[in-house]
C-alpha positions in Angstrom: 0.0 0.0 0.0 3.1 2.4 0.9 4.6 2.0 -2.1 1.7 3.0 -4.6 0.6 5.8 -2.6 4.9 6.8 -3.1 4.4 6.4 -6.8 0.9 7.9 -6.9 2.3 11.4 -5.3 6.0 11.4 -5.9 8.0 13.6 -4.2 4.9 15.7 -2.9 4.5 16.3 0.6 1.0 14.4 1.8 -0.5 13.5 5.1 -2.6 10.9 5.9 -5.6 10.6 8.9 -6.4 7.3 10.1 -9.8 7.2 11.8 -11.4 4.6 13.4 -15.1 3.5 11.2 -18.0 1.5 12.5 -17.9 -1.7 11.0 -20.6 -2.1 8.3 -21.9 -5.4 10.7 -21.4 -3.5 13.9 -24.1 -1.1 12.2 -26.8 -3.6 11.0 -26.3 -5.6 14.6 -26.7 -1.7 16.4 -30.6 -2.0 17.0 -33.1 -4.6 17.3 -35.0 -3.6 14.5 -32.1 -3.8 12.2 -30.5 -7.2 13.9 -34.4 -8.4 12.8 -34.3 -7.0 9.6 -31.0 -8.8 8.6 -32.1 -11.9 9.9 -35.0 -12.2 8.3 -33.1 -11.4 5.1 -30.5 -13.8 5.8 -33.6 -16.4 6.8 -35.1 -15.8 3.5 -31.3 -15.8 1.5 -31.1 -19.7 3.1 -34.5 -21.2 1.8 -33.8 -19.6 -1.8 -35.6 -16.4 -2.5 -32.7 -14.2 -3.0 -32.1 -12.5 -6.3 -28.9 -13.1 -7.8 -27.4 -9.8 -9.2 -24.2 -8.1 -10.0 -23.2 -4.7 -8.0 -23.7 -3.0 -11.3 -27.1 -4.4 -12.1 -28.1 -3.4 -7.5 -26.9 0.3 -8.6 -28.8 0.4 -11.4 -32.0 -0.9 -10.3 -31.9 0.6 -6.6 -29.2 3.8 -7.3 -30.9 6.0 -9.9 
């Protein structure tokens, strides 16, 4: 990672911030209503009714 940040700026001068994020399951475990939410989902994933799709295809459909 150092190295193509190096060749990405050169000889530049940059700083970099490292903050500490909420991990994107710490956030859909946060509340009840979302732990029941993603269980459901994931209940409903298990017995077949999911809809494969690309990323691409979720963006277009869901994104506009």
């Amino acid at each position: 990672m150092i190295r193509s940040i190096q060749e990405a700026f050169g000889d530049q001068d940059i700083e970099i911030t490292v903050t500490a994020q909420r991990d994107d399951t710490e956030f859909l475990l946060s509340t009840e209503a979302n732990r029941k939410q993603l269980y459901e989902s994931m209940d409903e994933l298990a017995k077949g009714k999911g809809v494969a799709m690309s990323v691409a295809e979720l963006q277009a459909k869901y994104l506009r």
